[in-house]
Rosetta silent file (secondary structure, phi, psi, omega in degrees, C-alpha in Angstrom):
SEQUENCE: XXXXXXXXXXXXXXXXXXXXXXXXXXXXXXXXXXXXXXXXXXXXXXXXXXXXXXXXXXXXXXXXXXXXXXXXXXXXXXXXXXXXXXXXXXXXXXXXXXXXXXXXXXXXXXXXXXXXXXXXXXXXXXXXXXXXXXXXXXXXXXXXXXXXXXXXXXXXXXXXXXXXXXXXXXXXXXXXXXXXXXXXXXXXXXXXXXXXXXXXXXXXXXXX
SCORE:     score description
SCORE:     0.000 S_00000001
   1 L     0.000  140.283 -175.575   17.137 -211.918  -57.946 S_00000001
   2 L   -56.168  148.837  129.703   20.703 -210.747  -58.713 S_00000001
   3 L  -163.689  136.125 -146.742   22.448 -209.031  -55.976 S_00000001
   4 L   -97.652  151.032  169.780   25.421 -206.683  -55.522 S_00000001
   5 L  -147.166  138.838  178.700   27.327 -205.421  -52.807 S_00000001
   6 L   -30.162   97.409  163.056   30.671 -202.732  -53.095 S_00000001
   7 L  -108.447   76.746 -148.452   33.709 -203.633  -53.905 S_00000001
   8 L   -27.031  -53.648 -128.775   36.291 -200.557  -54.056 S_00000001
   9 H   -81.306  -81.676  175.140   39.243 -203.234  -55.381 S_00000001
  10 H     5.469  -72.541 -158.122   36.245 -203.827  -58.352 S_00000001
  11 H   -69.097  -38.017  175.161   35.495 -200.487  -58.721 S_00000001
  12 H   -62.835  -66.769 -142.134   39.279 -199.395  -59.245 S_00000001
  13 H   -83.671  -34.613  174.044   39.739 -201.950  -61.846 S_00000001
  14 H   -85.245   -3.045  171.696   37.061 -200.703  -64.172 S_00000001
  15 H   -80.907  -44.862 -165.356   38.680 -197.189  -64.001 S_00000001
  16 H   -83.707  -28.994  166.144   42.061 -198.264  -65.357 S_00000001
  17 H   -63.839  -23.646  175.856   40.401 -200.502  -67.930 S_00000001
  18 H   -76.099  -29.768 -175.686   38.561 -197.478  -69.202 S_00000001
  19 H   -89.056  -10.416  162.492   41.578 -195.406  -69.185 S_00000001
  20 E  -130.126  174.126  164.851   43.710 -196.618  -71.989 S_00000001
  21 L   -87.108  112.404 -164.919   43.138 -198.011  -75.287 S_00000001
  22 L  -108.607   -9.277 -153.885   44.068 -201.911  -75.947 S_00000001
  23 L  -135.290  130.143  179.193   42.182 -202.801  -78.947 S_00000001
  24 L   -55.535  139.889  176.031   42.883 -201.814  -83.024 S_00000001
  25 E   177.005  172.758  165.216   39.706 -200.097  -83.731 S_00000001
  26 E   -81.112  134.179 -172.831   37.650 -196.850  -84.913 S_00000001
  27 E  -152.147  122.592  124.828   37.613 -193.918  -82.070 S_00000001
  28 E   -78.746  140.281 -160.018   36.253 -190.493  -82.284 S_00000001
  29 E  -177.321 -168.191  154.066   37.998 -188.305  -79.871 S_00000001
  30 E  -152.004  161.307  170.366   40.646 -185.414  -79.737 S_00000001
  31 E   -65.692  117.767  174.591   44.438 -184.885  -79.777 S_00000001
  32 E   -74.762  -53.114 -179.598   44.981 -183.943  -76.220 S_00000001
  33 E  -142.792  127.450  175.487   48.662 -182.832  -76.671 S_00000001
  34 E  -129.494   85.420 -170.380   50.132 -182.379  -80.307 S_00000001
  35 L   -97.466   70.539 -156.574   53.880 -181.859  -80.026 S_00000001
  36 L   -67.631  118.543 -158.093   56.786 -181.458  -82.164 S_00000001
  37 E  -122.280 -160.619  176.504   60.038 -182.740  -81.468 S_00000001
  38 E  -140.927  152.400 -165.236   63.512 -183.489  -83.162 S_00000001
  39 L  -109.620 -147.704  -92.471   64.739 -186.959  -81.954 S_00000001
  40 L  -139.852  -54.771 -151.319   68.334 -187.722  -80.570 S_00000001
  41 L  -106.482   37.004  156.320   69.681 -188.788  -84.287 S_00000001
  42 L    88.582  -57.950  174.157   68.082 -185.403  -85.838 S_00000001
  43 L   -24.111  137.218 -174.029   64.946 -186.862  -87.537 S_00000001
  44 E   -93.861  119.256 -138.721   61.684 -184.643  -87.001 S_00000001
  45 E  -178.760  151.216 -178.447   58.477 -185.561  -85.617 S_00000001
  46 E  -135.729  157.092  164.957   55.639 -184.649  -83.628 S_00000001
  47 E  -119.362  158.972  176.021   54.088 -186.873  -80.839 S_00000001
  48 E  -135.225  147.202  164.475   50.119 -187.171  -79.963 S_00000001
  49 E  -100.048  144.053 -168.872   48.151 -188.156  -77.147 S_00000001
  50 E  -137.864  133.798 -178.235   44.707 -189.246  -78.131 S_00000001
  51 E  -127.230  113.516 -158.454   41.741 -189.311  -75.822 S_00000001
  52 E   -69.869  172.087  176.267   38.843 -191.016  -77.297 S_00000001
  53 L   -95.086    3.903  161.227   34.953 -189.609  -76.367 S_00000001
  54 L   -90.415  -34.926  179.367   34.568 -192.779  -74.317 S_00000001
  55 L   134.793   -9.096 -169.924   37.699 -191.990  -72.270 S_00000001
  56 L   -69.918  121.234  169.621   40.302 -194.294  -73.715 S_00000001
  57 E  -110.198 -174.203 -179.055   43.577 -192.674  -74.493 S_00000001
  58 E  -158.177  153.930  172.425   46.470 -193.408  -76.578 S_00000001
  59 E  -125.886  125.219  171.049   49.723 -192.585  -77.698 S_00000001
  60 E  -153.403  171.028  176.779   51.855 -192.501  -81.016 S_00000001
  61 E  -136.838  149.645 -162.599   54.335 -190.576  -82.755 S_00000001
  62 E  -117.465  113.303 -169.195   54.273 -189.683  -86.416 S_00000001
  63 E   -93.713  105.246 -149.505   58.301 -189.338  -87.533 S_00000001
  64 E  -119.834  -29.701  155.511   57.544 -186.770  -90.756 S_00000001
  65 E  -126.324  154.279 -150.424   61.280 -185.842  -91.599 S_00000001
  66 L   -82.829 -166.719 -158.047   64.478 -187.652  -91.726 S_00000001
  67 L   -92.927  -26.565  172.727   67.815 -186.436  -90.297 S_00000001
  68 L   -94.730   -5.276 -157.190   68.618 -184.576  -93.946 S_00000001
  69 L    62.450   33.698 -173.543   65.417 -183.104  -93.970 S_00000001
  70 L   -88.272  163.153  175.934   63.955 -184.958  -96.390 S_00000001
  71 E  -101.759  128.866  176.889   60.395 -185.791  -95.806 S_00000001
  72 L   -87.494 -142.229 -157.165   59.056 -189.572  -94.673 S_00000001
  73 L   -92.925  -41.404 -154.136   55.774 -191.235  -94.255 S_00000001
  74 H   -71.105  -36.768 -161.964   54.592 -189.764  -91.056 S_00000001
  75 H   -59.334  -25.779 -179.482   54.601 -186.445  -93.170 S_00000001
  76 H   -81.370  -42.433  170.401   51.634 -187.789  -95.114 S_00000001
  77 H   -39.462  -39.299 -164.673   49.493 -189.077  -91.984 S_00000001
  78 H   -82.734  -27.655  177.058   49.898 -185.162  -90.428 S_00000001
  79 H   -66.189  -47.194 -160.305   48.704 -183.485  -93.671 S_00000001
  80 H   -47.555  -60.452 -168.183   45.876 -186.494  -93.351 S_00000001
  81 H   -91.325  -14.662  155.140   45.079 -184.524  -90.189 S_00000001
  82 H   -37.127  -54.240  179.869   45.314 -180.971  -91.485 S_00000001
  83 H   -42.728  -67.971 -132.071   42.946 -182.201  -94.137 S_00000001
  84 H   -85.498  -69.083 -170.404   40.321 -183.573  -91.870 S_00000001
  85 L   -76.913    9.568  158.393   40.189 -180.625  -89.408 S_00000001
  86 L    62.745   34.472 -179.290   40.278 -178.304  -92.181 S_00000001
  87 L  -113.933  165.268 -175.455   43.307 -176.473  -90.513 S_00000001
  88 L  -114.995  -71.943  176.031   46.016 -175.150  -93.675 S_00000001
  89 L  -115.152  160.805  177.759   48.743 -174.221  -91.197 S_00000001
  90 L  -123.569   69.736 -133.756   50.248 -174.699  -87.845 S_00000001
  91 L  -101.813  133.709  150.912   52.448 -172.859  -85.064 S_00000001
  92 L   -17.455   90.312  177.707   54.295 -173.629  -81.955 S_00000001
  93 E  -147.713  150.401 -169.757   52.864 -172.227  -79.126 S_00000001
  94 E   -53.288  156.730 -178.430   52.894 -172.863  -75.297 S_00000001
  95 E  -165.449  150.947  170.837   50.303 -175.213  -73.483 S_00000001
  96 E   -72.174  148.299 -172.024   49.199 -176.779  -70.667 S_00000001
  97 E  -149.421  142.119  166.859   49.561 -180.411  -71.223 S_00000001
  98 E   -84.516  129.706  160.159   49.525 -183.944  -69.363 S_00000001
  99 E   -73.815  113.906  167.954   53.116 -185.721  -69.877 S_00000001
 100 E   -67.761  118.944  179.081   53.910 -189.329  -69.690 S_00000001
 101 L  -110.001  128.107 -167.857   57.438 -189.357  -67.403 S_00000001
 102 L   -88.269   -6.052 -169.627   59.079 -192.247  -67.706 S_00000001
 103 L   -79.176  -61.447 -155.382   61.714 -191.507  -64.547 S_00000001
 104 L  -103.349   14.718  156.364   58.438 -191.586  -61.776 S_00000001
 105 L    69.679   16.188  171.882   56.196 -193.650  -64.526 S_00000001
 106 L  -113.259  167.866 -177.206   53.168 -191.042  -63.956 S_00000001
 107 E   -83.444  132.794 -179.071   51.480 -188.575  -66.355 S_00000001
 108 E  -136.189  161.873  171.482   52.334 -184.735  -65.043 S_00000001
 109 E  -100.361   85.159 -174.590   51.192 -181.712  -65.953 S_00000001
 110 E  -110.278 -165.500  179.535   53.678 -179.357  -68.000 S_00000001
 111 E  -121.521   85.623 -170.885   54.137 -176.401  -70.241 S_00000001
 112 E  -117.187  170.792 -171.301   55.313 -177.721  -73.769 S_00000001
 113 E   -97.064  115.447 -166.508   55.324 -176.310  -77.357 S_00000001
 114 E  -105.971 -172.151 -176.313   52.272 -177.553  -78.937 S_00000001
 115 L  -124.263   72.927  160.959   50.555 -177.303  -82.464 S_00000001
 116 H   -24.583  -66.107 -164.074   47.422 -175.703  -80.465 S_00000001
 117 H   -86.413   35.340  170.145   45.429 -175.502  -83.144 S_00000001
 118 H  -113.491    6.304 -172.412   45.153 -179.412  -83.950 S_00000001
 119 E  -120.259  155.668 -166.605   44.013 -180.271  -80.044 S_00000001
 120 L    23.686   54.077 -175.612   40.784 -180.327  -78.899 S_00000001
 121 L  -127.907  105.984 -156.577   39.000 -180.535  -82.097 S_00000001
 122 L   -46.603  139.315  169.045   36.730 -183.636  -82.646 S_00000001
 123 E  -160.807  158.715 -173.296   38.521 -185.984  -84.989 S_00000001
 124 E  -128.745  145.362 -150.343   38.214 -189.112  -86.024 S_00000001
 125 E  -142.515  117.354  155.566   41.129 -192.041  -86.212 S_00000001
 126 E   -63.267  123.345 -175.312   41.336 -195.742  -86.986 S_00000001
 127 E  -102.667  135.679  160.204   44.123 -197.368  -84.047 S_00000001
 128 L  -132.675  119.626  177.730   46.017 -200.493  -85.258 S_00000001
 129 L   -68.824  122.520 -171.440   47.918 -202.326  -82.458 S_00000001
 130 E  -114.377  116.692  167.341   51.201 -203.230  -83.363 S_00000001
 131 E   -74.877  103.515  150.473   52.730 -206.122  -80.983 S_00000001
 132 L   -58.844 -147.390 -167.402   56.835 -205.873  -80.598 S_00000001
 133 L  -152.312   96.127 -168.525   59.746 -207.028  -78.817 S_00000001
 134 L   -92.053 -147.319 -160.657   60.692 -204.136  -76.248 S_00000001
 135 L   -69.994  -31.125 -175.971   64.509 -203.777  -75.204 S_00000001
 136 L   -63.260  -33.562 -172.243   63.786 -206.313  -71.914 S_00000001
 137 L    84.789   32.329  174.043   62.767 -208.907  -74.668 S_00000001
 138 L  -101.267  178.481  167.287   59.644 -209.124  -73.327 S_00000001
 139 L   -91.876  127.902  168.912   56.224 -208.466  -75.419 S_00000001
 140 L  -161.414  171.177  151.876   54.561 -205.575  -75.820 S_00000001
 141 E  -126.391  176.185 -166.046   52.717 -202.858  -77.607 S_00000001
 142 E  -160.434  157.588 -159.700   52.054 -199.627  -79.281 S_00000001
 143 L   -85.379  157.924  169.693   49.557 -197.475  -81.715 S_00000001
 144 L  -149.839  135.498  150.378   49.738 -196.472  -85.215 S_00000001
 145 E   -53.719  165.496  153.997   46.921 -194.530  -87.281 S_00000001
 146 E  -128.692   -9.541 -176.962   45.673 -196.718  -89.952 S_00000001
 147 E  -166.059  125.904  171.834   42.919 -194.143  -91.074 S_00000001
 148 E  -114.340  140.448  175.588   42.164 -190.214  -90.010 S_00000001
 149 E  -146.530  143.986  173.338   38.587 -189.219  -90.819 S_00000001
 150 L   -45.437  110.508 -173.599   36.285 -186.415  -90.235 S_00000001
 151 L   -85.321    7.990  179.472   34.557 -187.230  -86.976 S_00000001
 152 L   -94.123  -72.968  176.841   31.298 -185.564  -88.063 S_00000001
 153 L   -88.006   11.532  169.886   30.948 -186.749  -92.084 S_00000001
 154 L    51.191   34.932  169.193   33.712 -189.959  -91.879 S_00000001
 155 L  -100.654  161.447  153.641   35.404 -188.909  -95.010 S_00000001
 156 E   -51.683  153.253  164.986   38.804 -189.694  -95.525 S_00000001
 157 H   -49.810  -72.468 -179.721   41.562 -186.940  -96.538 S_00000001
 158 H   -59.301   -8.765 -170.371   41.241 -187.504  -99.824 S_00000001
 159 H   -97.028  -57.118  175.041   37.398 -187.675  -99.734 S_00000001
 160 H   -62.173  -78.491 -158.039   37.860 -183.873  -97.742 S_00000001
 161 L   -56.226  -35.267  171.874   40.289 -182.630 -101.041 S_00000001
 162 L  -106.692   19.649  170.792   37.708 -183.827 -103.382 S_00000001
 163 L    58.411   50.477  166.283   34.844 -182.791 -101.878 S_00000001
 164 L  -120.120  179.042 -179.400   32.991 -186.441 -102.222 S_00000001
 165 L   -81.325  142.495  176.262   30.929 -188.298  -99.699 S_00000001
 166 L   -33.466  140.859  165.294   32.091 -190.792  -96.889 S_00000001
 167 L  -171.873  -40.033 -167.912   32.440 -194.170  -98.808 S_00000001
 168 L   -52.072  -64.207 -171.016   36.053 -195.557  -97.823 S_00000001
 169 L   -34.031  -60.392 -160.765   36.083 -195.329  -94.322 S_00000001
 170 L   -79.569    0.405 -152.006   34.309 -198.589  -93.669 S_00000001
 171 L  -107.933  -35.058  174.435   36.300 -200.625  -96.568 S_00000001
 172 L   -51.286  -40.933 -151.455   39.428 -199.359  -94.243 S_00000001
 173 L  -100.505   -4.040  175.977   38.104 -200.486  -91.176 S_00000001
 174 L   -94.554   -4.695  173.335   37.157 -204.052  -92.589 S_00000001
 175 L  -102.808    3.432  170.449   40.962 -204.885  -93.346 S_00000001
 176 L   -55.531  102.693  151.073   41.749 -203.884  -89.864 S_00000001
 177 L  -134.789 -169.506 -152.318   43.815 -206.196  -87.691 S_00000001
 178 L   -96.108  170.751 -174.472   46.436 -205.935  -85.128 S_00000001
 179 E  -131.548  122.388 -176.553   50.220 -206.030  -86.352 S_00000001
 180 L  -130.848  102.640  177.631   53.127 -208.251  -85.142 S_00000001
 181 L   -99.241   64.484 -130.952   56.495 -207.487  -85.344 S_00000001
 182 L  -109.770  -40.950  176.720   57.325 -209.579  -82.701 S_00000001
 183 L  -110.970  142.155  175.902   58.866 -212.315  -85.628 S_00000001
 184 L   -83.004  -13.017  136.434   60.621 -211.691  -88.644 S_00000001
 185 L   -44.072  -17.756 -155.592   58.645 -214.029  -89.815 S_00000001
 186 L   -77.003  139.984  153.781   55.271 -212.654  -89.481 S_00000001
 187 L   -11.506  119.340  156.722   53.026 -212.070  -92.570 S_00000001
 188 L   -85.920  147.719 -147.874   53.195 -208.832  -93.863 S_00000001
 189 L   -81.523  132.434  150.603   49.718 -206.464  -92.682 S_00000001
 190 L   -46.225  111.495  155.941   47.307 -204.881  -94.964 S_00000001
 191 L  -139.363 -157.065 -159.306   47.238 -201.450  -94.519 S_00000001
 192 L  -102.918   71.487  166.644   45.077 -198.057  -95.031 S_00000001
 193 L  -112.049  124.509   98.704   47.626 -195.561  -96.898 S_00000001
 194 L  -111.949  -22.014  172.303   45.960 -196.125  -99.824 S_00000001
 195 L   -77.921    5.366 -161.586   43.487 -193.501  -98.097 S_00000001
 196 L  -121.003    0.761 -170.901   46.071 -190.893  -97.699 S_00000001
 197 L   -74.343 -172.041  164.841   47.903 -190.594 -101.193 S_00000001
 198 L    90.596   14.680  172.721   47.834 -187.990 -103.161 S_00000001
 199 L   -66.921  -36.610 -152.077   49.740 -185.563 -101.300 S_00000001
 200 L   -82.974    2.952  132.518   52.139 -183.902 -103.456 S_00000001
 201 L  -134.324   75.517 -178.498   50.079 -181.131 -104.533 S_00000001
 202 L   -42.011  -55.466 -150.521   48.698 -180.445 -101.294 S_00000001
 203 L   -70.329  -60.596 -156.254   48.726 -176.407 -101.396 S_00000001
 204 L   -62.398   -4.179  161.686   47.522 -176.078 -105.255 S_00000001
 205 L  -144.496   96.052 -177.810   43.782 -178.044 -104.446 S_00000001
 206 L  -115.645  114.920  170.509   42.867 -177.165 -101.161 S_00000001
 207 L   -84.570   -1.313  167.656   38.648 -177.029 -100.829 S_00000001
 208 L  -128.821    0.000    0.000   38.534 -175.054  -97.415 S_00000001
């Protein structure tokens, strides 16, 4: 017979494996913090924290207009999640929040101007791991959606505008792999916008 005895060192080690997200995959969860900023060089953007319903979080930021104020890609992903959670509009308003700080390298607890009503509302998100090159020239990585979905009925955005049944979602999630821009060689990646077109006349067919 099998038998165990305590090891704290152990026991520590399966908390921080639990506590972030490493692997491209499908997660239900919610946006924890939903945040808009403007970056250095003017471009427009909101960042999200994502905490899956296993416990796994994540981070990415969706860059939705450029420095003239034209609008870019990220602009389609955040209607993607308006769609899904069925919200039409959004406002600024204060929140408690956790913060990554990169000066003491811990998570804090601040007061920042959030999009309230896109946090802590079950949603559901395909992660695709994208490997780089960070500034050190070492390897590393960071999240991108590849899919937003309804975490109750798994439609797609576009699935939500036209009022049809889940069907996509799993056709998304079978061209799923991780993404490496580590060479300028590397192969360019399949990926899931193809579930997200169809934007450009969001307001005139809205079904909720």
């Amino acid at each position: 017979m099998h038998s165990y005895s305590l090891d704290p060192k152990s026991a520590r080690r399966a908390d921080e494996q639990g506590g972030r997200i490493d692997e491209s995959g499908k997660y239900i969860g919610v946006f924890t913090r939903v945040e808009p900023f403007t970056s250095e060089k003017g471009a427009q953007g909101v960042g999200f924290d994502f905490k899956s319903n296993s416990g796994g979080t994540a981070s990415f930021t969706l860059y939705t207009h450029s420095k003239a104020g034209s609008p870019i890609f990220g602009l389609d992903w955040m209607n993607a999640i308006l769609t899904v959670l069925r919200t039409k509009q959004v406002s600024v308003q204060a929140a408690p929040v956790e913060k990554y700080n990169a000066e003491t390298k811990q998570r804090e607890k601040v007061t920042a101007q959030c999009f309230v009503e896109l946090m802590n509302k079950p949603i559901g998100i395909v992660l695709q791991k994208e490997w780089y090159t960070n500034q050190k020239g070492a390897d590393a990585y960071r999240f991108s959606p590849y899919a937003i979905f309804d975490a109750e009925t798994e439609q797609v955005a576009s699935e939500v505008l036209d009022q049809k049944p889940a069907d996509r979602l799993g056709r998304i999630v079978a061209t799923l792999k991780d993404r490496d821009t580590r060479s300028k060689t590397a192969a360019p990646q399949a990926s899931g916008h193809a579930a997200l077109k169809g934007f450009d006349d969001f307001e005139d067919d809205i079904p909720f």
